[in-house]
Each structure stands twice: as structure tokens, then as C-alpha cells.
C-alpha positions, 0 to 999 in steps of 0.5 A, a space after each residue: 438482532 442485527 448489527 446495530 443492536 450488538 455493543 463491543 466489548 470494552 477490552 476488545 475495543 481498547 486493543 482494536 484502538 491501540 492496534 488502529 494507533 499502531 498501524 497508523 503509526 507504522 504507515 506513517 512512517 512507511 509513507 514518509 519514507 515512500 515520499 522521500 524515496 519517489 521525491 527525492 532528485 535521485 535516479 535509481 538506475 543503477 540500483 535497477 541495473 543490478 537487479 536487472 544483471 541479477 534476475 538474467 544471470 542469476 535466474 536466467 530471466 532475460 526477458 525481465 528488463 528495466 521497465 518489469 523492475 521498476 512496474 513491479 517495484 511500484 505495484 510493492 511499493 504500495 501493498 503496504 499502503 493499501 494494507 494499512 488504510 484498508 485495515 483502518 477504512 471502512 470503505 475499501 473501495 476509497 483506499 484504491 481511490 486514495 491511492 490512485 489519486 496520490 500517485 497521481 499528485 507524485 508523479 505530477 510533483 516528478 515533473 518538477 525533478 530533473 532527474 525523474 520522469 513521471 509515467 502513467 504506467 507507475 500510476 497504474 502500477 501504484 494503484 494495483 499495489 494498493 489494490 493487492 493491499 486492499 484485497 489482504 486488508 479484506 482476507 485479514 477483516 473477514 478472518 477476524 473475529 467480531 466479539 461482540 455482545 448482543 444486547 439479549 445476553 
């Protein structure tokens, strides 16, 4: 029987849809927060400074400056979101798509604030984000399993 022929099970289907209301929740929540963060007319660099004297005499990683911080923050920023929307969206693909065309429209919107500076670099780093959430998205989906029930039973 293929796929069409198979029917969830009620209860399995009343918790994936309590689960779905709680992811979207949560990644509202996450991308309120992630808004007012990269919207907000607030220059992180002394935030970034201090991670940055942590990691050279901490670690002694001299070579991880300014530019490494705040790519990587980016790329973390929007593991999450490509998490959240690839657990909740069929078509993994149109997350990555989602969030390079969202991350476009915030650094467009940084121009507008004086003290940020909108960079194609944090665009690419976004998108890979989401991409790495994407990729956990499709490991969680596959290790999950279907509890379904074919209509021969």
C-alpha cells in the first residue's frame, strides 16, 4: 500500500498537532526576539570585543577576530529557525529559501539604522544557519517514526 493508502492514528495525530502549536509558538517567540536583537539601533561591539579578548587569551585563538564572531553568531542565529520551520514545512528547501529572503529584507531594513551596517556576508551566514537547521530538521524527521495504519489492517 503506498502512502496515500495509510491513515495516522488519532492520538499520534492530536500530539504531532499539540507538538506543531508548540514549535510555532517557541519560534515566534525566538524570532520576536531575533528581530528586536538585529533591529534594534545598538552597536554590539563591545559585546563582540569581549569575546574577542576571551577566545585570544582564554584559548589563545589570535586569528578569531571581529569579523569570525559575529559570522559565526549569525550562522547560530538562524539554526533555530531553520530548525523550527524545517520541522514544521514539507519542503525543506523553501526554509533555506525563507530565510535567505528574510535576511535580506533585515539587512536592507539595517540601512535605515544609524548604527548598523547591513553586509552580504551576514546574508550568507543566515542562510547557512538556516541551512544547518534544515539539515537537524531532516535527521529529526527521518529518525522519527510514522505510526501509521494501512488500510489492510
Amino acid at each position: 500500500m503506498g502512502r496515500t493508502d495509510s491513515v495516522v492514528h488519532p492520538i499520534v495525530r492530536e500530539h504531532r498537532q499539540r507538538v506543531r502549536r508548540w514549535i510555532w509558538g517557541l519560534l515566534l517567540v525566538y524570532v520576536a526576539a531575533a528581530a528586536l536583537i538585529v533591529l534594534s539601533p545598538v552597536g554590539y561591539s563591545g559585546i563582540v570585543e569581549a569575546i574577542g579578548n576571551w577566545l585570544r587569551a582564554g584559548l589563545g585563538l589570535n586569528w578569531f577576530g571581529y569579523g569570525w564572531i559575529e559570522f559565526v553568531a549569525n550562522i547560530l542565529m538562524l539554526v533555530p529557525v531553520g530548525l523550527g520551520l524545517g520541522l514544521l514545512l514539507h519542503r525543506l528547501w523553501a526554509v533555506v529559501a525563507i530565510a535567505f529572503v528574510a535576511s535580506c529584507l533585515v539587512e536592507a531594513m539595517q540601512w535605515l539604522i544609524p548604527v548598523r551596517t547591513p553586509s552580504l556576508r551576514d546574508v550568507i551566514a543566515n542562510t547557512v544557519g538556516a541551512a544547518v537547521g534544515v539539515a537537524l530538521a531532516w535527521f529529526v524527521r527521518r529518525r522519527r517514526p510514522t505510526h501509521r495504519v494501512t488500510a489492510s489492517n
